[in-house]
VOPAKOL-697602 format. One record per residue (C-alpha): residue in three letters; y, z negated, x negated. Coordinates in pm, whole numbers, padded with zeros to 5 digits, always signed. Layout:
! VOPAKOL-697602
ALAYZX...
***
This chain:
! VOPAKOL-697602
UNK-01600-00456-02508UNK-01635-00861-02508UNK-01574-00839-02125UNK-01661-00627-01868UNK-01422-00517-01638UNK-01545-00697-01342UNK-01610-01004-01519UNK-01229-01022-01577UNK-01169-00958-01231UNK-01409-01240-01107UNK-01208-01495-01384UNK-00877-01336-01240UNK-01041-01441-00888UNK-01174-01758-00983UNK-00811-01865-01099UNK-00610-01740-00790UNK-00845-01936-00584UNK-00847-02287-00787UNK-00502-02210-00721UNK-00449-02154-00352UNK-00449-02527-00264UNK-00192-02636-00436UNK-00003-02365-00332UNK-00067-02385+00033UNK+00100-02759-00029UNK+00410-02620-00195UNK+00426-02323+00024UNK+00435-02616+00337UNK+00677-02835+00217UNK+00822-03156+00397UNK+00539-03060+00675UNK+00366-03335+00861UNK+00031-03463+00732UNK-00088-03378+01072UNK+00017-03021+01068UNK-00200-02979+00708UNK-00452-03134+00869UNK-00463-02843+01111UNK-00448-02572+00890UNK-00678-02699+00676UNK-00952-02724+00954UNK-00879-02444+01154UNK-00815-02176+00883UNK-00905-02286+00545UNK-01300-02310+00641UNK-01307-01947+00743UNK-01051-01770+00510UNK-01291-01794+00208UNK-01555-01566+00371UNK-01339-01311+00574UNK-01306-01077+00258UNK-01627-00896+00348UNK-01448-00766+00663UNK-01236-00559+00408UNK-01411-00193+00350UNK-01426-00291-00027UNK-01743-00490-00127UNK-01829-00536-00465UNK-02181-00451-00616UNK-02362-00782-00706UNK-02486-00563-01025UNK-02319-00258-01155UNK-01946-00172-01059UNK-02004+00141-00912UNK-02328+00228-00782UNK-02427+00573-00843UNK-02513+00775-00515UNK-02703+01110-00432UNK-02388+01300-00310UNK-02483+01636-00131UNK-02290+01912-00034UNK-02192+02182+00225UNK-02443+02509+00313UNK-02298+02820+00258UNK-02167+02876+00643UNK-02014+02573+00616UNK-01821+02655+00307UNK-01753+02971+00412UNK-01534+02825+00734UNK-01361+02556+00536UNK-01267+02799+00285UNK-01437+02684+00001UNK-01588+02910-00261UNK-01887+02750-00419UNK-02058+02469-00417UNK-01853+02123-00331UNK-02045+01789-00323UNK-01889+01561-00041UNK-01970+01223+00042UNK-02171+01102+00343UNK-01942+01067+00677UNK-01626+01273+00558UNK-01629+01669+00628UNK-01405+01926+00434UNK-01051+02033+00651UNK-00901+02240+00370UNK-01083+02341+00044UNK-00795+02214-00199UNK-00446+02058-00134UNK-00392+02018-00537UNK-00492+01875-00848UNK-00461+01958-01196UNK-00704+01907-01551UNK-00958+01727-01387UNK-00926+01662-01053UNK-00911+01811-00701UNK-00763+01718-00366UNK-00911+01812-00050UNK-00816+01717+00266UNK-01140+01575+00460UNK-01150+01441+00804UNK-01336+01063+00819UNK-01639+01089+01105UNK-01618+00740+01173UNK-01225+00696+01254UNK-01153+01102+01356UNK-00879+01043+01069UNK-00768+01327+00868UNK-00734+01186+00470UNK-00710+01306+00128UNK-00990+01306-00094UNK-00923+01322-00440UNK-01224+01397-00705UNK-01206+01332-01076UNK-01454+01500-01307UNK-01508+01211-01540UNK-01637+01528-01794UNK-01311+01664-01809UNK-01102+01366-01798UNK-01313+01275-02111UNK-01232+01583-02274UNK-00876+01632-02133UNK-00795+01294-02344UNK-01026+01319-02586UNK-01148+01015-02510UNK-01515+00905-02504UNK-01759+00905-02197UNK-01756+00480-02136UNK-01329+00562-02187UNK-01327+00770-01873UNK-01532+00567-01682UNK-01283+00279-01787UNK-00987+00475-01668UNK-01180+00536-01309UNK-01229+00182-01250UNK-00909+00068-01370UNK-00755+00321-01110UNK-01002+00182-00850UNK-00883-00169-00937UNK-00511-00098-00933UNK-00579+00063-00583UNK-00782-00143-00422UNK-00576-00481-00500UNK-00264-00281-00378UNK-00089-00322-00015UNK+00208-00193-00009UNK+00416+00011+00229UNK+00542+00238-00016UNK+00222+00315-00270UNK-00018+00522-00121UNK-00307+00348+00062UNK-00694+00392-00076UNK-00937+00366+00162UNK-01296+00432+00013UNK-01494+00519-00272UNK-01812+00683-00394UNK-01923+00812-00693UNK-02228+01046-00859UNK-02310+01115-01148UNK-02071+01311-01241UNK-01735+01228-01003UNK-01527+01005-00849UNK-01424+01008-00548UNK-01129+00809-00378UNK-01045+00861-00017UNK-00670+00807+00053UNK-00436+00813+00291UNK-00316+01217+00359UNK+00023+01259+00281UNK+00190+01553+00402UNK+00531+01602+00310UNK+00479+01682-00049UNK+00564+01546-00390UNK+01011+01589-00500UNK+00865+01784-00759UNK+00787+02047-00466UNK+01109+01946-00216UNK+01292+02020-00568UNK+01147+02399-00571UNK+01141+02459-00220UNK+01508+02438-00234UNK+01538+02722-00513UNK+01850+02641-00643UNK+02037+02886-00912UNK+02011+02708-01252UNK+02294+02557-01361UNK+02357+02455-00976UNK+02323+02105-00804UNK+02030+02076-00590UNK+02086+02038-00206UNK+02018+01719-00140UNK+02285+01457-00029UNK+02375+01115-00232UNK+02239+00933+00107UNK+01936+01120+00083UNK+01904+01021-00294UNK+01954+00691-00227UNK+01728+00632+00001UNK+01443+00850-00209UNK+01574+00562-00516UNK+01549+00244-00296UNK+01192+00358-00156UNK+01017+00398-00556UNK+01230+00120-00690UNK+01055-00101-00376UNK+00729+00000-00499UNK+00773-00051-00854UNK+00968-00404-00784UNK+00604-00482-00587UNK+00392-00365-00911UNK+00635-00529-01183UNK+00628-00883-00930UNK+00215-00877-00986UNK+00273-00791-01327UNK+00164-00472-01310UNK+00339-00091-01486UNK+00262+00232-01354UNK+00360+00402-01665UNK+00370+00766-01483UNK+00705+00782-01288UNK+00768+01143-01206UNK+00886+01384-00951UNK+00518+01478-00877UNK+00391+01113-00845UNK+00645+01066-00563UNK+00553+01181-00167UNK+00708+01200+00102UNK+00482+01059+00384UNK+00574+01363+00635UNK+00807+01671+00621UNK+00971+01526+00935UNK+01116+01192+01071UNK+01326+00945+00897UNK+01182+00994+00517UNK+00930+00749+00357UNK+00817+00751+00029UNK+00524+00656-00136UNK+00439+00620-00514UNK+00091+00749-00605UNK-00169+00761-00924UNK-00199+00417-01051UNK-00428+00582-01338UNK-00281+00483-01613UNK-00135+00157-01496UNK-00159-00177-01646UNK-00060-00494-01622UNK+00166-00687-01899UNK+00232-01073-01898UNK+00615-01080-01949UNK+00674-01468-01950UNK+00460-01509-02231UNK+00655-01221-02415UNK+00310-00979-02445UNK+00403-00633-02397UNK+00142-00362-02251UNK-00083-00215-02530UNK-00187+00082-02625UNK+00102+00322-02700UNK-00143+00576-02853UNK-00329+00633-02523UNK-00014+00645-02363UNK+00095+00957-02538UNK-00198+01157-02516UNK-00102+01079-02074UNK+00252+01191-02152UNK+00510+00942-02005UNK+00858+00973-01920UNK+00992+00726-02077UNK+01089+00753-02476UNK+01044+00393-02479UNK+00715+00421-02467UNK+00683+00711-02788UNK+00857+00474-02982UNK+00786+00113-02932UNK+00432-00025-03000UNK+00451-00264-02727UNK+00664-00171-02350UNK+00760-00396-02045UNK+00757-00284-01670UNK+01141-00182-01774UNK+00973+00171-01916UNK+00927+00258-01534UNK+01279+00186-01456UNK+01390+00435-01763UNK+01149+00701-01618UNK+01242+00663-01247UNK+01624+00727-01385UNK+01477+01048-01528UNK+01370+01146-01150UNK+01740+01085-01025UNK+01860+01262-01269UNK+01638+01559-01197UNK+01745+01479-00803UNK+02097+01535-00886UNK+02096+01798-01142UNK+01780+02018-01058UNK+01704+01951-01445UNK+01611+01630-01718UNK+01883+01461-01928UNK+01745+01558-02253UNK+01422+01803-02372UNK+01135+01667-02527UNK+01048+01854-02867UNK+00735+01974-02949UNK+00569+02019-03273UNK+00631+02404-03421UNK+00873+02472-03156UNK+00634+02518-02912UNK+00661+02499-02541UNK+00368+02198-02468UNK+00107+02064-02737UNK+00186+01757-02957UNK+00541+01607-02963UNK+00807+01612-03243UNK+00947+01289-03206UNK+01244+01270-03447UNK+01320+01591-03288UNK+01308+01446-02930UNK+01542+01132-03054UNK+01788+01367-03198UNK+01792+01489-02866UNK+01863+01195-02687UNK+02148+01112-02874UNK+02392+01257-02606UNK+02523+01133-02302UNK+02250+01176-02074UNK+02439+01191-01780UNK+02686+01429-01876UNK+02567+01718-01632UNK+02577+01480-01335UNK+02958+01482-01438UNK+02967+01807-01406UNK+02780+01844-01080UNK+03077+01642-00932UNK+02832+01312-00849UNK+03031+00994-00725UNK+03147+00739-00991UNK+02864+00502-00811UNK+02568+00734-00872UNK+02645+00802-01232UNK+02714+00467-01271UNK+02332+00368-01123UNK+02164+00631-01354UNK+02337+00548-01670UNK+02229+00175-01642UNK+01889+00315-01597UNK+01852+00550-01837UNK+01988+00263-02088UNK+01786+00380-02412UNK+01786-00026-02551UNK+01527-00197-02293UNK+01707-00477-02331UNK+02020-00348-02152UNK+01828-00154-01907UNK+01845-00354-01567UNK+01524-00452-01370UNK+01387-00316-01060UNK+01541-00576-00908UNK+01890-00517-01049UNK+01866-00162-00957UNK+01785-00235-00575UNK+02090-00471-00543UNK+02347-00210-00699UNK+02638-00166-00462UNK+02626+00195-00471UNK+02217+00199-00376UNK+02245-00099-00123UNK+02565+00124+00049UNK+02414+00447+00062UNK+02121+00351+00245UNK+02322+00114+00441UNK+02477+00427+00582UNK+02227+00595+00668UNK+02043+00342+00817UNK+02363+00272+01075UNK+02373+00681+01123UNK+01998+00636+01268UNK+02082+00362+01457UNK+02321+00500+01643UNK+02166+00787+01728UNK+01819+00584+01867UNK+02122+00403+02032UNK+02229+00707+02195UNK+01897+00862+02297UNK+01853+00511+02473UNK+02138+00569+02681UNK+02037+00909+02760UNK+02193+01102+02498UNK+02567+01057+02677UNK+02863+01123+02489UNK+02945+00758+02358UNK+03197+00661+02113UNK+03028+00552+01755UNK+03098+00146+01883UNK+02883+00177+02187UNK+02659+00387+02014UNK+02637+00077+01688UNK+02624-00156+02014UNK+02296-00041+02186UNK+02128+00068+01836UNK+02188-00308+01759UNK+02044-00383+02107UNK+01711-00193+02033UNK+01690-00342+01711UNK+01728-00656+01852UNK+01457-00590+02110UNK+01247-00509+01845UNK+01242-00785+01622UNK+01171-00978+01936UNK+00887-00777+01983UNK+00724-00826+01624UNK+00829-01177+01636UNK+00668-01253+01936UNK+00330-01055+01815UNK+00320-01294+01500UNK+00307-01589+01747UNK+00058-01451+01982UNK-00156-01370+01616UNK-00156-01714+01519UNK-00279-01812+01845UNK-00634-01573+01845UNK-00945-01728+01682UNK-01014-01711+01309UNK-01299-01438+01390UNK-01011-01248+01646UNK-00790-01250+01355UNK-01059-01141+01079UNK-01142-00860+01260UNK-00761-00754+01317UNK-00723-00736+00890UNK-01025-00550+00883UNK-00929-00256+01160UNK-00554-00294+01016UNK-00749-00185+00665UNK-00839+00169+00833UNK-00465+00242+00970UNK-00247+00437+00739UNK+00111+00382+00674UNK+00225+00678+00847UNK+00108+00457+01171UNK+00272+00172+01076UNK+00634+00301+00973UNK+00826+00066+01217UNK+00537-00249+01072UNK+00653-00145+00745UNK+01061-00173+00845UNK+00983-00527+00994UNK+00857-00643+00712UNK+01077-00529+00496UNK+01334-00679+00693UNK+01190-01023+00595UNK+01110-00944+00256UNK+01443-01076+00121UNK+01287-01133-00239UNK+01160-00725-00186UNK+00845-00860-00434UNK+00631-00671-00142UNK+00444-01053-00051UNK+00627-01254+00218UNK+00637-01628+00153UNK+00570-01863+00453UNK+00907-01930+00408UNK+01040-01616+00488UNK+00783-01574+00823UNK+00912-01909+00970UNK+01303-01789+00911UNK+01260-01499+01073UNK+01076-01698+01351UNK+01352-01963+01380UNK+01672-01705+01409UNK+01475-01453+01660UNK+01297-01727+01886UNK+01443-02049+01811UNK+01074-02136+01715UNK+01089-02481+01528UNK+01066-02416+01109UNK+00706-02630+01122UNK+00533-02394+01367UNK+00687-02066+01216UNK+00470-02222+00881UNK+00151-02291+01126UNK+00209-01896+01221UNK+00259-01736+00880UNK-00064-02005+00776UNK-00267-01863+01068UNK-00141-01477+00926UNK-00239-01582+00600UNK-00648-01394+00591UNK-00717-01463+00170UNK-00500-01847+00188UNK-00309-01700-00100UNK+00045-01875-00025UNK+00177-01575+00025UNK+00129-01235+00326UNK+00086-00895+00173UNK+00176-00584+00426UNK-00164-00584+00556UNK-00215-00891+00636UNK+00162-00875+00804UNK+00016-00518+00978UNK-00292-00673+01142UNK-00091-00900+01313UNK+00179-00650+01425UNK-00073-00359+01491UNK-00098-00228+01843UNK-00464-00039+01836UNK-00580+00119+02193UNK-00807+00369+02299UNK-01020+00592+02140UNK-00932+00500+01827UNK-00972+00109+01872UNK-01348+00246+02016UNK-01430+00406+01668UNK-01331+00128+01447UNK-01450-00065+01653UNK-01787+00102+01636UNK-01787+00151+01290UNK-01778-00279+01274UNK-02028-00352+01537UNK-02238-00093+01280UNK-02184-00318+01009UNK-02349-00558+01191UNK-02634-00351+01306UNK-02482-00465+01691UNK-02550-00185+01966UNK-02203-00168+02128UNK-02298-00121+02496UNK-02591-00418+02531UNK-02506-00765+02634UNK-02603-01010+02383UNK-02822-01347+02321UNK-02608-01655+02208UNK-02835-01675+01881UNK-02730-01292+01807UNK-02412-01370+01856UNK-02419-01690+01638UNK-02579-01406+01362UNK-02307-01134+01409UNK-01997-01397+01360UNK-02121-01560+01043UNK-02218-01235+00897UNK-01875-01105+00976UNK-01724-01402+00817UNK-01984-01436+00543UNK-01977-01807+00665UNK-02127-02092+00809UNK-02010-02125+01215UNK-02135-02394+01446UNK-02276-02411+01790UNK-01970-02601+01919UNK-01759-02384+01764UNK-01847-02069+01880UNK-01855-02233+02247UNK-01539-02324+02212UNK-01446-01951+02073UNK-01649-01800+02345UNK-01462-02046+02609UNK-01122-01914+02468UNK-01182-01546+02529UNK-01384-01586+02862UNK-01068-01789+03024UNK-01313-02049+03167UNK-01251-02456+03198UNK-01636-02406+02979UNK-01845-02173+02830UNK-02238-02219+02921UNK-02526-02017+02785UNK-02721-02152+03134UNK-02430-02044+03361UNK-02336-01704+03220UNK-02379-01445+03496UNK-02698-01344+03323UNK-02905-01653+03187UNK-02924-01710+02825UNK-02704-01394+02793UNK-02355-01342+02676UNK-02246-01049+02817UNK-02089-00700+02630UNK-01750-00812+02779UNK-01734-01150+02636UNK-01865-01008+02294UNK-01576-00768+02285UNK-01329-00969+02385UNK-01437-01269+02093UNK-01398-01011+01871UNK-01082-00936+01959UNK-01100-00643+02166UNK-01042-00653+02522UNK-01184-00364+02725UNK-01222+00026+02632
***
C-alpha cells in the first residue's frame, strides 16, 4: 500500500484540526470579539490535549500492539461453561461462554473488573476471516483495523458503542456495549409465524424500528461513511423490555465515499465475496451511501411480510455458493412490494418501501428523505404521544384521566425535563476545563442503555438528525427552555465542545448530561486516578497535583491556574498551599472535587 492506514488517519486529523478555527468563527457568528476572546483562552488551550482522557490511545509505532493474552484454568472454564481453552484479555472475566457469532468470530459476554459492567466481547480469528474471504493475511488485518477505525470514531446513540481493544497474535478482540434484546432477525423467528402469514408486529412498531436505523445510517452517510451490511441480523434491540431502541452494529465492511466530488465507494469485488443486500452493489462498479437505503427497504419488507421481495439466484441452482446474477435481475423484475399488498399494509407503508427499494439509485430517496416521510414521521409521532400519556398518567398516580389530561401532564413532565437537561448544559459550561475533561472521559465508559433519556434530549435538538449538534442548535434549545440570551447558549455549547470541532457528538452532549453516583462513579473513578498512578485515598502535594492535571490533559497548566482551579472547587475567597489545613498539602477532598467528583 502507498499509505498506511494510520498515516491516513493522522492526514485526516491534521486537516480537521487546521480546520477547527475557522470553524469555531463561523460556528459563532455575529458574537462579540470579547466573547471569542473568552473561548479562545479558557477552552481552546486545553481542548487540544484532552483526547488522551478518551480510553483509545494510539501506538506511537505499530497500530495494534500485539499482547500475551492468557486464558482461563480448567475450573474456571468449567463454571463459565466453556469447553476448551478461551484466551481472554487482562481485566475482563467470562459471564457466558458464547452469545453468537458465525465464520470467524465469537461473542461472549464478559464482565469489565474495573467498571463491574457486564459487555460483549466479540473475537475475530483473523485465520479464518482470511480464509472465509479468501483474502490474504495483511487483507484481514486491514479489515480489523478498518472495523476498529469505523468504531472508534463513532458516537452515536443508535450504533452500538465500542469500548476497548486488544489483540494477539492470532485475534481480535473488541469489547462492546452488551446488547440484550436480540437482533429482528431473531424477534422475526421468535414470533413463528405460518408462511405465507404477516408477521405480528404493528405499523407503529415498524416505524419506529425504520426511524431508529435510518437515524444511524443518516449519522454514517453525514461523515461520509456506508455500512454496506444492512440486515435483519445487524439490527438490535438494546433490551427485550422498555420503550424499544435500536442500534446498528458491524461496521466491518464499511467505508467511506466522497459524494460531492462524484467518487463512488470501490471495490465491488470484495463486496460480493461479504454478500450485501443491495443489487446495486452486484451490479454497479462504483455505489453511494444510497445502497444502504435499498438494503434497509429489504429489512421492512422482511418486517412486514416475514419474507424478501425477490430471491437471489445462485449458480447451478444451488441453495448458497456463488451468485447467478442475470438470474437474480430476472428476478427483480417484479413489483417488489406486491406481497405487502397482499398482507393488507397501509397505502403509507407501501408507499415508504417502494421509494426505497427504487432499483435506479438515482430515484431512490436519501436517508434523509426517508426520515421526513409523512407516513414514518406519523407513526412514530403516535407512539411517542401513546407513551406520553401514559408517563403522564403514572405521574398522577395512575387515576382514570381522560386522554387530554393525560397529553396535559405527559407534556408537563416533558417539559420538566428539558428544563432539567437544559439547566445541566449550563451548570457544564460552568466546571473547569479539567472538571469537564474528566466528565467526557467517565461519559466514554457509560453505555447507551444508561443514557436512553440523554439520547432522547439530544435528539430532540438534533433538527438536522446528522447525529452532531451545531452550536446553533445548543443555544436554541437554551433560548426557548431558559430564556438564556443566544450569545451565552454559544459560550455553553463552546464550553461542551471537548475536541473544538464546531460541532457536539452524543458523547460529548452525554458527559454533560450524565448523572454518575456511587459505586460506580468510585470505579471509574479509580480506574482514572490509575491512569495517573494517583493512590485514591492520600492527600496530595501541590507539585503532584500540578503532575496529575497536565498528564490528564496531555498539556501545559500553570501555577496560577491551577490556584485558581483549586480556589473554584474548595469554595474559598483563595486557595493557599501555606494555609491548607495540612501545610504544603492539598487534601484528598479538594483533589476529588477538582476533578470533578464531589464526595463518595
Amino acid at each position: 500500500m502507498k499509505a498506511t492506514f494510520w498515516q491516513a488517519a493522522r492526514r485526516l486529523h491534521t486537516a480537521q484540526r487546521s480546520l477547527c478555527a475557522t470553524t469555531v468563527g463561523e460556528v459563532l457568528g455575529d458574537a462579540t470579539d470579547a466573547l471569542r476572546a473568552a473561548v479562545q483562552s479558557e477552552i481552546a488551550s486545553h481542548a487540544a490535549c484532552i483526547n488522551n482522557l478518551t480510553i483509545f490511545q494510539k501506538p506511537k509505532n505499530s497500530p495494534f500492539p500485539v499482547q500475551k493474552i492468557s486464558g482461563l484454568d480448567s475450573k474456571r472454564r468449567d463454571a463459565t461453561g466453556l469447553r476448551r481453552f478461551e484466551p481472554c484479555p487482562e481485566g475482563y472475566t467470562f459471564v457466558d461462554a458464547d452469545i453468537g457469532g458465525g465464520a470467524f468470530a465469537r461473542v461472549f459476554l464478559v464482565r469489565n473488573e474495573a467498571t463491574a459492567d457486564l459487555q460483549a466481547m466479540k473475537r475475530v480469528d483473523r485465520q479464518k476471516l482470511a480464509k472465509h474471504f479468501q483474502i490474504s493475511d495483511a487483507e484481514a488485518e486491514q479489515m480489523v483495523e478498518q472495523e476498529f477505525w469505523q468504531m472508534q470514531r463513532t458516537n452515536h446513540p443508535n450504533i452500538i458503542k465500542l469500548f476497548d481493544f486488544f489483540q494477539d497474535e492470532r485475534y481480535a478482540y473488541f469489547v462492546m456495549e452488551a446488547v440484550n434484546g436480540g437482533t429482528l432477525r431473531q424477534l422475526l423467528n421468535s414470533l413463528k409465524t405460518p408462511m405465507g402469514e404477516r408477521p405480528k408486529l404493528t405499523e407503529g412498531f415498524i416505524a419506529e424500528m425504520l426511524q431508529h436505523a435510518l437515524y444511524a445510517l443518516r449519522h454514517l452517510h453525514y461523515e461520509s461513511r456506508i455500512h454496506k451490511d444492512v440486515k435483519l441480523e445487524n439490527l438490535m434491540l438494546l433490551s427485550s423490555s422498555g420503550p424499544p431502541h435500536l442500534v446498528l452494529i458491524d461496521l466491518g465492511v464499511a467505508e467511506s465515499f466522497q459524494s460531492a466530488s462524484g467518487i463512488m465507494g470501490h471495490g465491488w469485488q470484495f463486496g460480493l465475496k461479504i454478500g450485501f443486500d443491495s443489487l446495486t452493489c452486484y451490479f454497479r462498479v462504483g455505489f453511494d451511501d444510497r445502497c444502504d437505503v435499498f438494503s434497509l427497504g429489504i429489512v421492512a419488507h422482511q418486517l412486514f411480510t416475514g419474507d424478501v421481495p425477490y430471491k437471489v439466484a445462485y449458480r447451478g441452482g444451488a441453495s448458497y455458493g456463488p451468485v447467478d446474477y442475470s438470474q437474480t435481475l430476472a428476478n427483480m423484475d417484479c413489483n417488489l412490494t406486491a406481497r405487502m399488498v397482499s398482507a393488507g399494509c397501509s397505502g403509507g407503508a407501501i408507499a415508504l418501501v417502494s421509494r426505497m427499494l427504487e432499483k435506479d439509485p438515482s430515484k431512490r430517496p436519501s436517508t434523509l428523505d426517508c426520515l421526513g416521510d409523512d407516513w414514518l414521521v406519523q407513526k412514530c409521532e403516535n407512539r411517542r404521544l401513546r407513551r406520553l400519556r401514559a408517563e403522564g398518567r403514572h405521574s398522577l398516580g395512575g387515576a382514570a384521566l381522560s386522554i387530554e389530561e393525560e397529553e396535559a401532564a405527559g407534556a408537563e413532565l416533558l417539559r420538566l425535563e428539558r428544563r432539567r437537561i437544559c439547566k445541566a448544559l449550563v451548570r457544564f459550561a460552568k466546571r473547569t476545563p479539567l472538571q469537564r475533561a474528566v466528565a467526557f472521559h467517565l461519559a466514554s465508559y457509560l453505555p447507551v442503555g444508561d443514557l436512553r433519556r440523554a439520547a432522547e434530549s439530544f435528539k430532540r435538538v438534533d433538527h438536522e438528525q446528522s447525529g452532531h449538534l451545531t452550536y446553533g442548535e445548543i443555544a436554541d434549545a437554551l433560548e426557548e427552555v431558559l430564556g438564556l440570551e443566544r450569545e451565552h447558549g454559544l459560550r455553553v455549547a463552546s464550553a461542551m465542545d471537548t475536541d473544538q470541532s464546531g460541532q457536539l457528538d452524543f458523547q460529548e452532549f452525554s458527559a454533560a448530561v450524565a448523572v454518575l453516583k456511587g459505586e460506580r462513579e468510585q470505579r471509574l473513578y479509580d480506574k482514572l486516578l490509575e491512569r495517573l498512578q494517583i493512590d485514591p485515598e492520600k492527600d496530595l502535594t501541590l507539585q503532584e497535583v500540578h503532575s496529575a492535571v497536565e498528564h490528564a490533559l496531555r498539556g501545559p497548566v500553570t501555577r496560577e491556574v491551577l490556584i485558581e482551579w483549586l480556589t473554584k472547587v474548595a469554595k474559598r475567597s483563595h486557595w493557599d498551599i501555606y494555609n491548607a489545613p495540612v501545610a504544603g498539602m492539598v487534601s484528598n477532598a479538594d483533589f476529588r472535587r477538582l476533578f470533578g467528583q464531589s464526595r463518595v
